[in-house]
PDB file of N, CA, C and O in Angstrom:
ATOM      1  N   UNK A   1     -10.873   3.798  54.412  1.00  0.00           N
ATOM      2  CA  UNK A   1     -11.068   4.155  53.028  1.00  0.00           C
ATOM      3  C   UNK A   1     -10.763   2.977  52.127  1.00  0.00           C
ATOM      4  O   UNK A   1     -10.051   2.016  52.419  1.00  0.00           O
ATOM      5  N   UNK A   2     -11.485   3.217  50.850  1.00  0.00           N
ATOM      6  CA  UNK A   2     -11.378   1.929  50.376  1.00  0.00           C
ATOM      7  C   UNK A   2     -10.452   2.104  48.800  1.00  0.00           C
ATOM      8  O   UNK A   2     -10.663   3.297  48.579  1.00  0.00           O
ATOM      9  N   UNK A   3      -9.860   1.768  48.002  1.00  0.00           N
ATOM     10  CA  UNK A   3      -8.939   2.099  47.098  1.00  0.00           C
ATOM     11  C   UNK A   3     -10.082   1.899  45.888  1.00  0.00           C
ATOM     12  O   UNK A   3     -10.902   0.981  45.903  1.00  0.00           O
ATOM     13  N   UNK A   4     -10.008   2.753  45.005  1.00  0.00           N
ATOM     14  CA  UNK A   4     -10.995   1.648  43.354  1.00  0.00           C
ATOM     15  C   UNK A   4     -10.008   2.164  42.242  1.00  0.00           C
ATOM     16  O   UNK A   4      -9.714   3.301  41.876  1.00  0.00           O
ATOM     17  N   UNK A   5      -9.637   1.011  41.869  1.00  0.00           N
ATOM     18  CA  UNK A   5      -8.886   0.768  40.401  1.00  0.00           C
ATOM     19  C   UNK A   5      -9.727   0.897  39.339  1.00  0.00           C
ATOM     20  O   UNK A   5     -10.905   0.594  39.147  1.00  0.00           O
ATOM     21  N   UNK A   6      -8.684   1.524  38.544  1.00  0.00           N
ATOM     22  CA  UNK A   6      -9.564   1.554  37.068  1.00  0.00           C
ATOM     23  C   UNK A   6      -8.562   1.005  36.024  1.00  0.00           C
ATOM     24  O   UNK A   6      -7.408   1.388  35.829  1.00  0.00           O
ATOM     25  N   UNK A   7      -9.086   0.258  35.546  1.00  0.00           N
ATOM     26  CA  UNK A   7      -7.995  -0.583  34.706  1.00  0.00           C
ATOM     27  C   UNK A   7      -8.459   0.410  33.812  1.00  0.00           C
ATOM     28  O   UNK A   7      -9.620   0.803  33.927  1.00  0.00           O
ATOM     29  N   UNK A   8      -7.509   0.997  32.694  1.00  0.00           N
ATOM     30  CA  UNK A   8      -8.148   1.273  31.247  1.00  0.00           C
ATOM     31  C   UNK A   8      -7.158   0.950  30.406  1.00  0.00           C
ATOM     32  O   UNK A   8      -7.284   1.103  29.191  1.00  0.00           O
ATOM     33  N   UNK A   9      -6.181   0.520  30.904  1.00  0.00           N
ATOM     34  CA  UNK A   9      -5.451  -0.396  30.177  1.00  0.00           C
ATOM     35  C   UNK A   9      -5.719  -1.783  29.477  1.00  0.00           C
ATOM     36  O   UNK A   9      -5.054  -2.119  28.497  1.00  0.00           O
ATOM     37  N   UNK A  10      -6.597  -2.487  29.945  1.00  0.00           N
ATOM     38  CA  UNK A  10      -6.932  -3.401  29.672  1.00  0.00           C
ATOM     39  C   UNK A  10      -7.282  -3.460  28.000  1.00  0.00           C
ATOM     40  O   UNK A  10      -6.660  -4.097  27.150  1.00  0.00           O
ATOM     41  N   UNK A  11      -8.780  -2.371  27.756  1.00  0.00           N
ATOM     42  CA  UNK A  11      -8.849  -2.308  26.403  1.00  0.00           C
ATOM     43  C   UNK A  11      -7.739  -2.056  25.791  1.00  0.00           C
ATOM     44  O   UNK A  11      -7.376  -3.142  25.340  1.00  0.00           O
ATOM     45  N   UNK A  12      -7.039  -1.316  25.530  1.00  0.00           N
ATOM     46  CA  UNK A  12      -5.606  -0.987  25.356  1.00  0.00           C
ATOM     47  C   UNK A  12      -5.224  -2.465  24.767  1.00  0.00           C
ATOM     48  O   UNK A  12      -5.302  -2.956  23.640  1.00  0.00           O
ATOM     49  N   UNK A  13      -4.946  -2.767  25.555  1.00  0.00           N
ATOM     50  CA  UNK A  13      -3.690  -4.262  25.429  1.00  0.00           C
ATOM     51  C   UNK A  13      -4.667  -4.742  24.572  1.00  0.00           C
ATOM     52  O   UNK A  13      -4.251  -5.235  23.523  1.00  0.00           O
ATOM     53  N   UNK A  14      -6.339  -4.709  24.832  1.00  0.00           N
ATOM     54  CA  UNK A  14      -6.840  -5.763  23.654  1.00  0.00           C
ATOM     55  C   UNK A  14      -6.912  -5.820  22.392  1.00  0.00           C
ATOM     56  O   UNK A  14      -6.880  -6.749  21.585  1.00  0.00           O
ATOM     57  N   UNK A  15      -7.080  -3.974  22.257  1.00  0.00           N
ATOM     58  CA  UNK A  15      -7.106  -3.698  20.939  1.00  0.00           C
ATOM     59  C   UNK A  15      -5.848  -3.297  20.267  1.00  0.00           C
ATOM     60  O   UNK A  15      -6.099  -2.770  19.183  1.00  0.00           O
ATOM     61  N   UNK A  16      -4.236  -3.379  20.603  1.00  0.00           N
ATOM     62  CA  UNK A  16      -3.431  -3.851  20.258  1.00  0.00           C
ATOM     63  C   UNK A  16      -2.540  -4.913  19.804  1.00  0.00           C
ATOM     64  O   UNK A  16      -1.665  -5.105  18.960  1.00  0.00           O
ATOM     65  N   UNK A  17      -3.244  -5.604  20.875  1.00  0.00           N
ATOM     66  CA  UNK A  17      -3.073  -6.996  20.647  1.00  0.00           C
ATOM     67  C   UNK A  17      -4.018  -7.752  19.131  1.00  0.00           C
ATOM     68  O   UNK A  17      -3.579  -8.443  18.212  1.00  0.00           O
ATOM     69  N   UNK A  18      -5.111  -7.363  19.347  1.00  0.00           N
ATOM     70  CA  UNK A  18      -5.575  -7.623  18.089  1.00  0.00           C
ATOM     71  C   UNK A  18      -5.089  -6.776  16.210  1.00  0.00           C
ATOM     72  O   UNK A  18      -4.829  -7.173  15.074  1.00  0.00           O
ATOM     73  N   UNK A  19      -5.190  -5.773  16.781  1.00  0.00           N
ATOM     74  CA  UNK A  19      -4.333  -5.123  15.668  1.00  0.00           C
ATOM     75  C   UNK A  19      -2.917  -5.683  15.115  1.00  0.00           C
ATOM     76  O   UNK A  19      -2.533  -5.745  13.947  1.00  0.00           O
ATOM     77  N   UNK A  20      -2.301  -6.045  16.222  1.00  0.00           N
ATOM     78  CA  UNK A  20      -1.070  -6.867  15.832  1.00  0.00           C
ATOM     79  C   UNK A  20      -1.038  -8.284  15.389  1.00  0.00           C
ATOM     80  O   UNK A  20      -0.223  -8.790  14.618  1.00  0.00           O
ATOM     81  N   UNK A  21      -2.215  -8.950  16.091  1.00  0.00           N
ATOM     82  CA  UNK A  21      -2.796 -10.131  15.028  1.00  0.00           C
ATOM     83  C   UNK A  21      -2.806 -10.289  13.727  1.00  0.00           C
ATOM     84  O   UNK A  21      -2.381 -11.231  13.059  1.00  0.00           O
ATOM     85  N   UNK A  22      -3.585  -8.797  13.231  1.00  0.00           N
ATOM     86  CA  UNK A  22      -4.501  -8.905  12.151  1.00  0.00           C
ATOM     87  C   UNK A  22      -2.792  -8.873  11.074  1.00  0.00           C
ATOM     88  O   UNK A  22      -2.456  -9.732  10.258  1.00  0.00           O
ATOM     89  N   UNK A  23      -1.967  -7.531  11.480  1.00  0.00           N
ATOM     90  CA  UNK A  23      -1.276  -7.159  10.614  1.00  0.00           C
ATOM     91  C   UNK A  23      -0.073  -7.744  10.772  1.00  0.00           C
ATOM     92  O   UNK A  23       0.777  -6.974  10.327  1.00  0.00           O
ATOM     93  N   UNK A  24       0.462  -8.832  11.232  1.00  0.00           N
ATOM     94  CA  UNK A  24       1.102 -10.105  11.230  1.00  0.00           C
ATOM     95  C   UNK A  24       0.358 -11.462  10.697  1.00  0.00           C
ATOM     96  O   UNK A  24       1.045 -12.469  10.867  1.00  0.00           O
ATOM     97  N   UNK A  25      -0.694 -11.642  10.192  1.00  0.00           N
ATOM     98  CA  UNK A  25      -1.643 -12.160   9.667  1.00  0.00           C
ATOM     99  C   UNK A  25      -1.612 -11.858   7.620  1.00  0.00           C
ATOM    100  O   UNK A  25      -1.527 -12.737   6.762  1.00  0.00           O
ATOM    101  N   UNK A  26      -1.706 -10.495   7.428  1.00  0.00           N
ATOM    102  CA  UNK A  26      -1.287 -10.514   6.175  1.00  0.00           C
ATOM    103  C   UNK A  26       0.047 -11.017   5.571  1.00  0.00           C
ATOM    104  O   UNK A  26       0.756 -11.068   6.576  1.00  0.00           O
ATOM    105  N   UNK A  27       0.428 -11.217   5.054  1.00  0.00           N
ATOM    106  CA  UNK A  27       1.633 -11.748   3.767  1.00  0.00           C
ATOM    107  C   UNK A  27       2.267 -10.601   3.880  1.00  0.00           C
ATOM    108  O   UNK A  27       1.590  -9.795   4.520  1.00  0.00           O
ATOM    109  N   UNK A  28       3.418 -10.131   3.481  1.00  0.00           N
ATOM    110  CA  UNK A  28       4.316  -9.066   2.799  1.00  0.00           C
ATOM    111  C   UNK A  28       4.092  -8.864   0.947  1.00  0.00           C
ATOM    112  O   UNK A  28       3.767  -8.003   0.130  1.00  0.00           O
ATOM    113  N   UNK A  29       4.463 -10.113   1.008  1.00  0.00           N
ATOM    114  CA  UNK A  29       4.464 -10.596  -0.810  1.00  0.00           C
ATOM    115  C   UNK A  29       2.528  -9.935  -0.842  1.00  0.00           C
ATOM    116  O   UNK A  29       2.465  -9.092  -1.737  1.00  0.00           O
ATOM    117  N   UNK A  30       1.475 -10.070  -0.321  1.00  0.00           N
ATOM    118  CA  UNK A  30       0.028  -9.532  -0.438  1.00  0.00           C
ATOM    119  C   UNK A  30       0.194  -8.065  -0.481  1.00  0.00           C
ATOM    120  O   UNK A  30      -0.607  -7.451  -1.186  1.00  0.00           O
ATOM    121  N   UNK A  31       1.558  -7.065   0.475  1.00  0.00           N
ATOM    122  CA  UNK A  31       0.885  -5.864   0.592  1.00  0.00           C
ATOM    123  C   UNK A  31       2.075  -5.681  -0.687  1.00  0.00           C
ATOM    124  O   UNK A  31       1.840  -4.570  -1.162  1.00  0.00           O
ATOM    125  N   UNK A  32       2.565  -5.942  -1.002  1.00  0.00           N
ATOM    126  CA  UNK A  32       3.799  -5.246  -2.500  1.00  0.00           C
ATOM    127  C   UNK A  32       2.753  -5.480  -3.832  1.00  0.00           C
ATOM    128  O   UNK A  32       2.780  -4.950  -4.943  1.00  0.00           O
ATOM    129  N   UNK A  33       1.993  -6.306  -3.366  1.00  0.00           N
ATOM    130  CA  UNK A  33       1.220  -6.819  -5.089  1.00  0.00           C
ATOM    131  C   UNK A  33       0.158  -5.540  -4.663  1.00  0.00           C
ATOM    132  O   UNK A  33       0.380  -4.650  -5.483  1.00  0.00           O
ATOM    133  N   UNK A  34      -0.607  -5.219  -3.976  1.00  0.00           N
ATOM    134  CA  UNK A  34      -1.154  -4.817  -3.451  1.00  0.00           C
ATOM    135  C   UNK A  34      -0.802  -2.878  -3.754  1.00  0.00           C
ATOM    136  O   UNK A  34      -1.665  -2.075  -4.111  1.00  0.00           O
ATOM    137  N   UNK A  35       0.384  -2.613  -3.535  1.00  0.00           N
ATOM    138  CA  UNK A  35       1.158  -1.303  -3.612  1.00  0.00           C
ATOM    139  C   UNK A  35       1.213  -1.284  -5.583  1.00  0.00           C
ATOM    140  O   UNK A  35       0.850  -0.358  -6.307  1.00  0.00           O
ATOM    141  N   UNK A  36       1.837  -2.743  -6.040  1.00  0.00           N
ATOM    142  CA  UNK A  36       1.779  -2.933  -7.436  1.00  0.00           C
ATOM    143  C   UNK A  36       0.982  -2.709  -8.360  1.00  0.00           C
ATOM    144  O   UNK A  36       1.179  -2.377  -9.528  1.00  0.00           O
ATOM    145  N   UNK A  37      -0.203  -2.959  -7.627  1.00  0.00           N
ATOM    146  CA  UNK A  37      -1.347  -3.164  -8.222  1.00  0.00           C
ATOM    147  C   UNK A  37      -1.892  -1.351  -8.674  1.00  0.00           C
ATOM    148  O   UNK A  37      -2.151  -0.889  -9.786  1.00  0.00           O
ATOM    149  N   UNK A  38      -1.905  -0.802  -7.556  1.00  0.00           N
ATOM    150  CA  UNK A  38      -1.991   0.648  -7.077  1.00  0.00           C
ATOM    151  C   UNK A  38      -1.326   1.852  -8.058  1.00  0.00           C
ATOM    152  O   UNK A  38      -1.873   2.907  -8.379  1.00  0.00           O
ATOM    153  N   UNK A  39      -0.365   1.513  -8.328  1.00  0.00           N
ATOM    154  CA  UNK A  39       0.600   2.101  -8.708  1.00  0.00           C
ATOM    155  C   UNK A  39      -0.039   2.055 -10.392  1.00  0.00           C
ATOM    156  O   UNK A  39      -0.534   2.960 -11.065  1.00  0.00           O
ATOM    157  N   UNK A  40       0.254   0.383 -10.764  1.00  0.00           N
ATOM    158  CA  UNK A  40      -0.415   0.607 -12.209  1.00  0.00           C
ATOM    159  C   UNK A  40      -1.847   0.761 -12.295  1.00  0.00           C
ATOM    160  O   UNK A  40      -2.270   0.811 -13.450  1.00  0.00           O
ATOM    161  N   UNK A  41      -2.669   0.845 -11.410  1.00  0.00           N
ATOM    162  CA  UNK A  41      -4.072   1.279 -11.877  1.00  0.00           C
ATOM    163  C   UNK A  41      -3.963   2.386 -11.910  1.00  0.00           C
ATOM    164  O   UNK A  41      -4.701   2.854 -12.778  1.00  0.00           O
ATOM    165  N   UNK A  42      -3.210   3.364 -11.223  1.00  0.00           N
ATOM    166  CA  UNK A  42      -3.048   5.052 -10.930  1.00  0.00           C
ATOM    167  C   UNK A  42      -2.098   5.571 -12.878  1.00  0.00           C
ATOM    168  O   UNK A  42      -2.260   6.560 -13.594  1.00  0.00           O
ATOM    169  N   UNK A  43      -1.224   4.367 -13.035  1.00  0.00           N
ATOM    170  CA  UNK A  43      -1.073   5.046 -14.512  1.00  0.00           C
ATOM    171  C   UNK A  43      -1.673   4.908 -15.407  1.00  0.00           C
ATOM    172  O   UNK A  43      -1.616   5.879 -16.162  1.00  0.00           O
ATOM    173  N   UNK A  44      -2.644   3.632 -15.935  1.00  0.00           N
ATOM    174  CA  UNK A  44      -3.380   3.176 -16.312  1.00  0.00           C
ATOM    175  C   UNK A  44      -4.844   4.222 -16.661  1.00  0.00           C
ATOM    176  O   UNK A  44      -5.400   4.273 -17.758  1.00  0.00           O
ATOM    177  N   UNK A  45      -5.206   4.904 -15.569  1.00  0.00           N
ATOM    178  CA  UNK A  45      -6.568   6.253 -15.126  1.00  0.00           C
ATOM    179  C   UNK A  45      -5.855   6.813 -15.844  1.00  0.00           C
ATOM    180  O   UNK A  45      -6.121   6.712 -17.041  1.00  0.00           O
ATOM    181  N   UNK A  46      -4.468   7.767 -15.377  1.00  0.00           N
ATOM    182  CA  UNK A  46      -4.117   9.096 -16.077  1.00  0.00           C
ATOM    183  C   UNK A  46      -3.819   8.660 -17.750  1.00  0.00           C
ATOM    184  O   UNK A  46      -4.695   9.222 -18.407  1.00  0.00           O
ATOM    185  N   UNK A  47      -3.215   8.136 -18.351  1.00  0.00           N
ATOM    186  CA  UNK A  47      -3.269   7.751 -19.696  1.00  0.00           C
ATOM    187  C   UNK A  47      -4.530   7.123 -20.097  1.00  0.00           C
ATOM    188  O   UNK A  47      -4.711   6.865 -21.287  1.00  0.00           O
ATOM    189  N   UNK A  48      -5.038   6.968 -19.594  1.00  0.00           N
ATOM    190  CA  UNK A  48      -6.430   7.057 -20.288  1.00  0.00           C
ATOM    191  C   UNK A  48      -7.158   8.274 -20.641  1.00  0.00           C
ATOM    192  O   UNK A  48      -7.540   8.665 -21.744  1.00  0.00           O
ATOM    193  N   UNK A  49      -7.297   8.904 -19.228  1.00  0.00           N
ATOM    194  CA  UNK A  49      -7.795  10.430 -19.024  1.00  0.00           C
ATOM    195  C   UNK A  49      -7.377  11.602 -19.834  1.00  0.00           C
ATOM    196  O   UNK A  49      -7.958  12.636 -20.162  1.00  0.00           O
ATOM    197  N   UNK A  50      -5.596  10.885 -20.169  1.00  0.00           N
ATOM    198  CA  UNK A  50      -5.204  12.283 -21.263  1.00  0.00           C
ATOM    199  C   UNK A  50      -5.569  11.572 -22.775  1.00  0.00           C
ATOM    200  O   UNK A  50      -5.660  12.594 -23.455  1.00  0.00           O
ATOM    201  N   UNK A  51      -5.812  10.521 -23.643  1.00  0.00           N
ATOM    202  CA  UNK A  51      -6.279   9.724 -24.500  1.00  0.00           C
ATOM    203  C   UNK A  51      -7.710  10.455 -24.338  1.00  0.00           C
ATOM    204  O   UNK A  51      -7.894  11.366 -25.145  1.00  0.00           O
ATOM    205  N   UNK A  52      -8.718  10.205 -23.449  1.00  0.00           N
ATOM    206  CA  UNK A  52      -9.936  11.043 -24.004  1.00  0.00           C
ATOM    207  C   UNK A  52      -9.841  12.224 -23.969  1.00  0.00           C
ATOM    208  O   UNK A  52     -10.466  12.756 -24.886  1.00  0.00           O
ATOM    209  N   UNK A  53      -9.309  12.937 -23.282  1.00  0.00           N
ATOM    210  CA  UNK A  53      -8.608  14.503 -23.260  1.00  0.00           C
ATOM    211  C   UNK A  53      -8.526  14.692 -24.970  1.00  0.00           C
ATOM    212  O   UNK A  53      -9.162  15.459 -25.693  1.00  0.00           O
ATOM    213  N   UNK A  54      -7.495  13.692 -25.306  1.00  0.00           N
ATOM    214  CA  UNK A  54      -7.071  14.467 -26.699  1.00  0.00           C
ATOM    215  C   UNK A  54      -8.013  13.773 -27.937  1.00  0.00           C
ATOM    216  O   UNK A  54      -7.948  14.248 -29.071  1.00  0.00           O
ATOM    217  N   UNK A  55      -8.915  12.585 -27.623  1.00  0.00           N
ATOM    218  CA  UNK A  55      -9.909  12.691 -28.558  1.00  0.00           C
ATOM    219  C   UNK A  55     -11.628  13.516 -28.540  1.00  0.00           C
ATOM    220  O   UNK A  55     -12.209  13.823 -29.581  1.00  0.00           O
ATOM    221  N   UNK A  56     -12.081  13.704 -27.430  1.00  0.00           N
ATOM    222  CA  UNK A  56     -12.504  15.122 -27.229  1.00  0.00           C
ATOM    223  C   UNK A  56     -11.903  16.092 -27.809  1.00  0.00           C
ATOM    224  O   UNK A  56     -12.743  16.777 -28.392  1.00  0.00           O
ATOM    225  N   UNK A  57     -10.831  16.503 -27.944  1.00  0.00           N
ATOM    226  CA  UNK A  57     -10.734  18.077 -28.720  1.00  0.00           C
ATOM    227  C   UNK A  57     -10.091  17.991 -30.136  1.00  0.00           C
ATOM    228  O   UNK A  57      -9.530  18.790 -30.885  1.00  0.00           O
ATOM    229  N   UNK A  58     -10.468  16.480 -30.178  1.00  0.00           N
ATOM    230  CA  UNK A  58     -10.029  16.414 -31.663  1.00  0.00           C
ATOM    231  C   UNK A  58     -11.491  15.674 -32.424  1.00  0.00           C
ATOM    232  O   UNK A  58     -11.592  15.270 -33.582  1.00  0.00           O
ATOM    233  N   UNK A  59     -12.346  15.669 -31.527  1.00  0.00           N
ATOM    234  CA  UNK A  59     -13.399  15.053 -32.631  1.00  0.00           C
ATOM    235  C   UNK A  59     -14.529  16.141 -32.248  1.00  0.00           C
ATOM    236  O   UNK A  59     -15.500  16.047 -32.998  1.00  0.00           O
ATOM    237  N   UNK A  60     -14.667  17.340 -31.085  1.00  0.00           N
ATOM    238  CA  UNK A  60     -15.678  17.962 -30.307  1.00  0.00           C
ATOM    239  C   UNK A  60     -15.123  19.336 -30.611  1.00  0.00           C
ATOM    240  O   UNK A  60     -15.634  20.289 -30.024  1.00  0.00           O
ATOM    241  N   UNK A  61     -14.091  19.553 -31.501  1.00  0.00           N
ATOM    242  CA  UNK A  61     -13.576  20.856 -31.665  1.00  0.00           C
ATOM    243  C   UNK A  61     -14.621  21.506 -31.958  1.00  0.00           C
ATOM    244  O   UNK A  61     -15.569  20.842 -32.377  1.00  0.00           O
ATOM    245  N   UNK A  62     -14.773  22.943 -31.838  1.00  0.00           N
ATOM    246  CA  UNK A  62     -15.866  23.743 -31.954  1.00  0.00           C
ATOM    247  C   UNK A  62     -15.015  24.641 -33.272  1.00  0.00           C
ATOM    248  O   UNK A  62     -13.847  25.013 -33.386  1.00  0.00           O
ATOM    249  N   UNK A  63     -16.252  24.766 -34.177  1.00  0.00           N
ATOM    250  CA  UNK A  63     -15.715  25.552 -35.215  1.00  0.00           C
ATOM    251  C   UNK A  63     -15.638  27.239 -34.782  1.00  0.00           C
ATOM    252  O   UNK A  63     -16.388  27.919 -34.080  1.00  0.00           O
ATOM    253  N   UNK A  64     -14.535  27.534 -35.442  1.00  0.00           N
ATOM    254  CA  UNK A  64     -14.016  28.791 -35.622  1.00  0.00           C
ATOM    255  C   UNK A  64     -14.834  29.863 -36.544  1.00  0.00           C
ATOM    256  O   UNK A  64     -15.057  29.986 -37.748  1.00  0.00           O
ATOM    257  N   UNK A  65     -15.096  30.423 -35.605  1.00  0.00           N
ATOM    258  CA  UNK A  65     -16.443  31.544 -36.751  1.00  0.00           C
ATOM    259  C   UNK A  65     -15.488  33.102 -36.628  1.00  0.00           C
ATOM    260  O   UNK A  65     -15.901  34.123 -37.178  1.00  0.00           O
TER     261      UNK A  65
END
């Protein structure tokens, strides 16, 4: 009888290995500006969003009959 191996480890190791490339490859100081950045574009949308919120119902008011 004859034995047959199956590596499937192999991909494994490669595509870890590369993943760990990539994300030892970015900066730290890149992903905080990055989180920074995030953070004030996310307050930046909502204060805007409530600013047209409140000039919409102050210039689109519907009259009272």
């Amino acid at each position: 009888m004859t034995e047959q191996h199956v590596n499937t480890g192999g991909k494994a190791g490669f595509l870890g290995g590369s993943l760990v490339s990539v994300f030892m490859s970015i900066a730290f100081g890149s992903i905080m500006e990055t989180i920074v950045y995030a953070i004030l574009g996310t307050v930046v949308s909502f204060l805007v969003s409530l600013l047209l919120k409140k000039l919409v119902r102050r210039y689109f008011r519907c009259p009272k009959g």
